[in-house]
LUMKOLVO-983092 format. One record per residue (C-alpha): residue number from 1; residue in one letter; x, y, z. Coordinates in nm, 2 decimals. Layout:
<tinus>
   lose   lolum     east    north       up
    NUM       A        X        Y        Z
...
</tinus>
This chain:
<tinus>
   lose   lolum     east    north       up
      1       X     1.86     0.06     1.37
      2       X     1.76    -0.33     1.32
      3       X     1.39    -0.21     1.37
      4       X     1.40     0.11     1.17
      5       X     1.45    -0.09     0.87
      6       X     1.25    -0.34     0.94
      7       X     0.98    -0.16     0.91
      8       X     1.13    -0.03     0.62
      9       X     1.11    -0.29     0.44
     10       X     0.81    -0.39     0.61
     11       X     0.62    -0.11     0.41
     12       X     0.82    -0.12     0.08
     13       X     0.69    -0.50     0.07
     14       X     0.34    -0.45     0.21
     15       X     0.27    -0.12    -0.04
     16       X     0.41    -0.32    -0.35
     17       X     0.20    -0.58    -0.29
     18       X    -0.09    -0.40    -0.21
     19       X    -0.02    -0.18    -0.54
     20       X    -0.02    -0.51    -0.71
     21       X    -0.32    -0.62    -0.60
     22       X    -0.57    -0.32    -0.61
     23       X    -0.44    -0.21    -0.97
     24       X    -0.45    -0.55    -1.10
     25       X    -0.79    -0.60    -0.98
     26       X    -0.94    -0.26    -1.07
     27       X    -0.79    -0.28    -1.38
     28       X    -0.89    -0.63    -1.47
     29       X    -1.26    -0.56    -1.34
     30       X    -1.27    -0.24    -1.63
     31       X    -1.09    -0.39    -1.89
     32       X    -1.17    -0.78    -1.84
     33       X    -0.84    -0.97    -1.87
     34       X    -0.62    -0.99    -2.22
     35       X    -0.29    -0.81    -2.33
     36       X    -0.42    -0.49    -2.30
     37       X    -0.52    -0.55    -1.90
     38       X    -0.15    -0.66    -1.86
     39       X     0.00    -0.39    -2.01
     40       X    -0.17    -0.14    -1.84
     41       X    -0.18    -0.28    -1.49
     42       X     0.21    -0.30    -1.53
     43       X     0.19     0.09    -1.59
     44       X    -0.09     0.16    -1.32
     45       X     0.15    -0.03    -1.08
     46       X     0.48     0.18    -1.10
     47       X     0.23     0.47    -1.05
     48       X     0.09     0.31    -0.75
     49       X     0.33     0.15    -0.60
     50       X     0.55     0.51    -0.51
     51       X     0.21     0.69    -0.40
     52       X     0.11     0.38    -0.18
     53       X     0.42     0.42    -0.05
     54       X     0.39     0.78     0.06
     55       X     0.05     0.78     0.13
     56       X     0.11     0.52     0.42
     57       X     0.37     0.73     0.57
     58       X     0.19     0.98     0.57
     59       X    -0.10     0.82     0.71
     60       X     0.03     0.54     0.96
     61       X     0.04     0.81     1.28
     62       X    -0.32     0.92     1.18
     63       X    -0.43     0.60     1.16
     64       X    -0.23     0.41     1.46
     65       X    -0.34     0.74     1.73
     66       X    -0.73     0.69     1.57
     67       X    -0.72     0.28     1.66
     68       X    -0.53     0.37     2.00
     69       X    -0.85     0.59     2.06
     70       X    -1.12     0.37     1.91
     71       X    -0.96     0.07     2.16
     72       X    -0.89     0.31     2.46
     73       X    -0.52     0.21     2.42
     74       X    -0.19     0.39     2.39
     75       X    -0.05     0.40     2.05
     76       X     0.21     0.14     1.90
     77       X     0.55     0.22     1.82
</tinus>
């Protein structure tokens, strides 16, 4: 159960931060930075951050089994 949320909470933090990061730097490259930038990357980042978030759960298996292929290895749990 310990590990289960672990990894929980392992992917809430790593998909918030990674929400954080590519919407404040796509935004900031189109809009250049200013009050406007900030407002919107706020917005662009509780829209990212839940889709993030699903999208990696979605995706870890598909990408863990392709890695376990590409390195000839079984895949992680």
């Amino acid at each position: 159960m310990i590990k289960k949320k672990r990894i929980l909470l392992t992917q809430v933090l790593m998909t918030g931060m990674m929400a954080a990061a590519m919407s404040g730097i796509m935004s900031l490259i189109a809009l250049g930075p200013g009050a406007l930038w900030l407002s919107l990357w706020a917005r662009q980042f509780v829209c990212a951050w839940p889709i993030a978030f699903v999208m990696t759960t979605l995706i870890w298996p598909i990408a863990n089994r392709l890695s376990g292929l590409l390195l000839r290895e079984t895949a992680v749990h």
